[in-house]
C-alpha positions, 0 to 999 in steps of 0.5 A: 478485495481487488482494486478497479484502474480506477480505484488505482488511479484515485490512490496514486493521485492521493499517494504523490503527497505521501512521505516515505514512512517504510523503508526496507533495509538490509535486514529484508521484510522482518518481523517488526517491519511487518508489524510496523506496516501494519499498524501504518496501514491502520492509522492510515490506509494508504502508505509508501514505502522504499527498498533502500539500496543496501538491501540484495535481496529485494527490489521494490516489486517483490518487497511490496508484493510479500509484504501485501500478502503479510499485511493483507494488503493491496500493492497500488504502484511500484515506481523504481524503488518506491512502492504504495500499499492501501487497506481499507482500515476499520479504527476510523469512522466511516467519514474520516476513511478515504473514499474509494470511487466505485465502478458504475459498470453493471451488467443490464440485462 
């Protein structure tokens, strides 16, 4: 699923009230953080997480692009050392899900 600016734009505007919930460490993206995102992005869809300082290998771009890919996720924003990541989860009634805007641009024929 390929999010629209739009889409991006609405869950950047829900993300500034986010606390940081993930942070990658020294130790890189391990197995039990991936699971970690995982079950975050299931109970909450839209999650932020950090590259702390202390971690060499990543910078906040990369980190948040593998562990998409590890979660089946999409990367939202990355700003400095801080980055957003949603999936749609399937656990919640459809009204408690956040609604995404859809794109009104259709081709008319």
């Amino acid at each position: 699923m390929e999010l629209t600016s739009k889409q991006r734009a609405q869950l950047r505007g829900l993300a500034n009230s986010l606390d940081t919930i993930l942070q990658v460490g020294k130790d890189g993206l391990t197995e039990n953080l991936v699971k970690q995102a995982n079950e975050a992005l299931e109970a909450r869809e839209l999650i932020k997480g950090r590259v702390l300082d202390n971690n060499l290998e990543y910078d906040a771009r990369s980190a948040s692009a593998e562990l998409a890919r590890a979660t089946r996720s999409e990367v939202v924003q990355v700003i400095g050392t801080r980055f957003v990541l949603y999936r749609e989860t399937h656990s919640k009634p459809k009204d408690k899900r956040i609604a995404l805007v859809r794109d009104e641009k259709k081709k008319q024929l």
